[in-house]
C-alpha positions, 0 to 999 in steps of 0.5 A: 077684742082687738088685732095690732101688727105693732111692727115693735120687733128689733134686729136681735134678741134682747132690743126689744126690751131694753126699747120697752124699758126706756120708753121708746117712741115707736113703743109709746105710739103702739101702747098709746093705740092699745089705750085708746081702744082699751081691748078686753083680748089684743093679739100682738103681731111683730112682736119678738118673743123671748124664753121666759116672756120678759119683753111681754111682761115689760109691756104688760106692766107699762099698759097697767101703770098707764090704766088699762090693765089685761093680766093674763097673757100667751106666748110661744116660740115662732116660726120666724127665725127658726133655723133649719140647717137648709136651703130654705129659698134656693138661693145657694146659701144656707143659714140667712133670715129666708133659711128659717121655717119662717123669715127671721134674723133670729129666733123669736123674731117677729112673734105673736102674743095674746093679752087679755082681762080674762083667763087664757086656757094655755092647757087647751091651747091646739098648736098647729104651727108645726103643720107641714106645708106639703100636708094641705089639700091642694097645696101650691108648691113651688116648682121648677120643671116639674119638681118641687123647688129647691129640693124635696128635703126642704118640704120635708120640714118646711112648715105652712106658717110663718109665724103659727097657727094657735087655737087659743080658749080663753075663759071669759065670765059667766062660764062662757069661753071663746077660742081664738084662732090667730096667725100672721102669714108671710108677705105674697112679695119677694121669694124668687121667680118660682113664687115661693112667698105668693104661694105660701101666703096664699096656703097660710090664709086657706088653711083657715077655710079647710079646717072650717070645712073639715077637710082633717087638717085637726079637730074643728074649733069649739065654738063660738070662736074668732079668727084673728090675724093678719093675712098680708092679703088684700081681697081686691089688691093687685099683690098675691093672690087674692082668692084665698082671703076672698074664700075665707071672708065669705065662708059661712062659718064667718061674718066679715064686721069689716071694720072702718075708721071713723076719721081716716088719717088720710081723706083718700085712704079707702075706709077699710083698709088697716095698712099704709106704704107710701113707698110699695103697693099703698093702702092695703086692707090686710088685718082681719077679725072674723067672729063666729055666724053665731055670735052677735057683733056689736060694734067694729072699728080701727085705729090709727097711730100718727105716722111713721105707724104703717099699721091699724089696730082693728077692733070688734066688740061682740056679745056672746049667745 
């Protein structure tokens, strides 16, 4: 299985397609990655998502032709571009990307997807991207003398996820099944003096370890499961706050394969990280694939496309029980 932030979303709705359609570069450079690792489960990061999945099938059908066929696929409208109505970010003005339940020029920007060779349950499917912000155990609110920031009306609606929250089952053969817990947070940069986006990447990452603690955020996984996504979250970077993710790297429920590339691109990258920026805070490792304690990993690993990509593909092989 395998996690790709492929960073494919366009300015608005519609682009994405026609770049699928006439093979654009940056396309070419993610299906090529997709083909070099040959997933059996790929979770798509930062790709938009339309009505009736159109831009998904495009993509699906190119990696067919190409030889690596996965012909079930998943989908949902994302919390990015979302309009609100509000003044999401205290800004003053209402109606930009920040004003959406999570950063997005449009609706559908910047979504998650799920391909995959076996059958994917969508009727068992537990959605918890509608969850509130203020609803978590000891949640970091934004403040400003003493009151939430910019109003309470925000965190009356304001959801935790940037993108969502999915508990996927997929049905893979022999009877078995695997559910895929996946999200992709928010960056801890940017968002004003009162730390709005830092605190809410931080909360996106534990709501992962509360649930796998049962502190009645929704009914546990069944198991076995794989928590899958990308944190925007580095445990020994300098941005955010790094204690989330080190809770949930070392949470029992969880192993941590921590992945490697075989042949770096770069000599002086360290060998764990998944995401480069030449021009902010470098490499960072911010993509994770989390297996169940009980399942056995097999073998792990990343891949990286040739520059301009900012980004690895992470891969982990595990066997079932």
């Amino acid at each position: 299985m395998a996690v790709f932030h492929t960073e494919l979303s366009r300015q608005g709705p519609g682009l994405l397609l026609r770049d699928i359609r006439a093979g654009a570069e940056d396309v070419g450079r993610v299906q090529a990655a997709i083909l070099a690792a040959q997933p059996d489960i790929l979770l798509l990061l930062g790709f938009d998502h339309d009505l009736n999945h159109v831009a998904l099938a495009a993509f699906q059908q190119a990696l067919a032709v190409a030889g690596h066929a996965m012909p079930h696929r998943f989908a949902t409208l994302p919390n990015r571009g979302m309009a609100t109505g509000l003044d999401m970010d205290g800004d003053g003005r209402t109606g930009t990307p920040d004003d959406a339940q999570g950063f997005g020029r449009f609706a559908g920007a910047s979504g998650m997807a799920v391909l995959s060779r076996w059958p994917i349950d969508a009727g068992g499917m537990q959605d918890h991207s509608a969850f509130l912000w203020r609803d978590l155990p000891d949640a970091l609110l934004p403040r400003h003398e003493g009151r939430l920031f910019p109003s309470d009306a925000v965190f009356d609606i304001q959801r935790l996820a940037s993108t969502g929250f999915w508990m996927l089952p997929v049905r893979l053969p022999g009877g078995h099944s695997l559910t895929l817990m996946t999200w992709h947070a928010g960056p801890p940069a940017f968002g004003g003096p009162h730390q709005r986006n830092r605190n809410r990447n931080h909360d996106e990452t534990m709501f992962w370890a509360h649930l796998l603690d049962g502190r009645g955020l929704a009914p546990p996984p069944a198991t076995p499961f794989v928590l899958m996504g990308n944190a925007n979250l580095d445990p020994d970077g300098a941005q955010g706050l790094p204690r989330a993710i080190r809770t949930l790297l070392a949470h029992p429920a969880l192993q941590d394969p921590a992945p490697t590339a075989a042949a770096p691109r770069d000599p002086l990258a360290p060998p764990g990280a998944t995401a480069h920026f030449p021009r902010g805070p470098g490499w960072l490792r911010g993509s994770y694939i989390l297996p169940d304690a009980a399942l056995r990993v097999t073998a792990s690993g990343l891949y990286w496309p040739p520059p301009p990509g900012r980004h690895a593909l992470v891969w982990v092989d595990i066997a079932l029980p």
